[in-house]
C-alpha positions, -999 to 999 in steps of 0.1 A, spaced: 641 2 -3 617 25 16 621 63 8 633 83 39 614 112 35 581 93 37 587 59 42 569 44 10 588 24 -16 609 29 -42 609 15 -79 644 16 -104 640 42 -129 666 61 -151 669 98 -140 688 128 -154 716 140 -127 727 177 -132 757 192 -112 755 229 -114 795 237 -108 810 271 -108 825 267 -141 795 243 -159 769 227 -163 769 188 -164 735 170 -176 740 131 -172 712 115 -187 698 79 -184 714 72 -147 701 46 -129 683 52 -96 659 45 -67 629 73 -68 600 73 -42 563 60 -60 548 88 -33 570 114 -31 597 114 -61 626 118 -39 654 100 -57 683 81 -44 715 67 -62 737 34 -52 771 37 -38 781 23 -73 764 47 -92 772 75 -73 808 69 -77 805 70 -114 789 100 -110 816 116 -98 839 101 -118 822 115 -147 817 149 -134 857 149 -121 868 142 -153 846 168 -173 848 200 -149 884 205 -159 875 205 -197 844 220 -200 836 255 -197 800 259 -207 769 232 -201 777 191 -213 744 162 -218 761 128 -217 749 96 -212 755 74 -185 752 44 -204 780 51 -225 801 68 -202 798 48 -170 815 16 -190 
């Protein structure tokens, strides 16, 4: 895949996804993704994105503070 900010390729690399909600703090570590040789820009599958938010759905109702999980073992 070519990046779109700069149009140079992309190479698979695990990355560490944070959404920063009103209530917390989610850290997902170890999540697969596309990230830009030149520039760093990363980008996530449709897949992997959906766990994502499958993830993060299910933990902003019971967490109130910051959580670090792992893709790996929560994406199964």
């Amino acid at each position: 895949m070519k990046c779109i900010e700069c149009g140079h390729d992309t190479i698979n690399k695990n990355r560490t996804y944070v959404a920063n909600l009103e209530n917390c703090v989610i850290i997902i570590k170890n999540v697969p993704a596309m990230v830009c040789e030149h520039c760093n820009e990363v980008y996530y599958s449709d897949e992997v994105f959906g766990q994502i938010e499958k993830i993060v759905y299910k933990l902003e109702s019971v967490i109130n503070d910051i959580a670090v999980i792992d893709y790996t073992n929560s994406a199964a």
